[in-house]
C-alpha positions, 0 to 999 in steps of 0.5 A, a space after each residue: 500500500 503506497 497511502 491511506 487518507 480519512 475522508 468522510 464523516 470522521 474525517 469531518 468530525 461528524 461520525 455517529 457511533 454507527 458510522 463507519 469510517 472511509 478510508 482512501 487508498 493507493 495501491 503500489 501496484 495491482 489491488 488484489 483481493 488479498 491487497 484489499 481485503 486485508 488491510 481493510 480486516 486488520 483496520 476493522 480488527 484494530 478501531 473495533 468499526 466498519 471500514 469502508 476502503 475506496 480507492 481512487 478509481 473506484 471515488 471517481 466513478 462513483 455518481 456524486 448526488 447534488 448538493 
């Protein structure tokens, strides 16, 4: 894993105790299942809450609703 960086509502500072928290990734290479899934159980594992790892790629084809 090349970085990690909060976005969201913890980010924010917004979180509820249901929140989960997420988190964007960059990958040094291929994201594999293993490359993926991971981090993103050891994190969960760690912090005791959902994490939600998005990539970038996967950020930018996702529709944003209007604000």
């Amino acid at each position: 894993m090349a970085g990690m960086a909060l976005f969201g509502f913890t980010a924010r500072d917004t979180a509820t105790s249901g929140s989960d928290i997420d988190v964007l990734v960059e990958f040094d290479g291929p994201a594999t299942s293993k490359r993926y899934f991971g981090p993103q159980f050891y994190l969960e594992y760690l912090l005791g809450c959902a994490i939600d790892l998005v990539t970038e790629k996967t950020q930018r084809e996702q529709p944003h609703s209007p604000s």
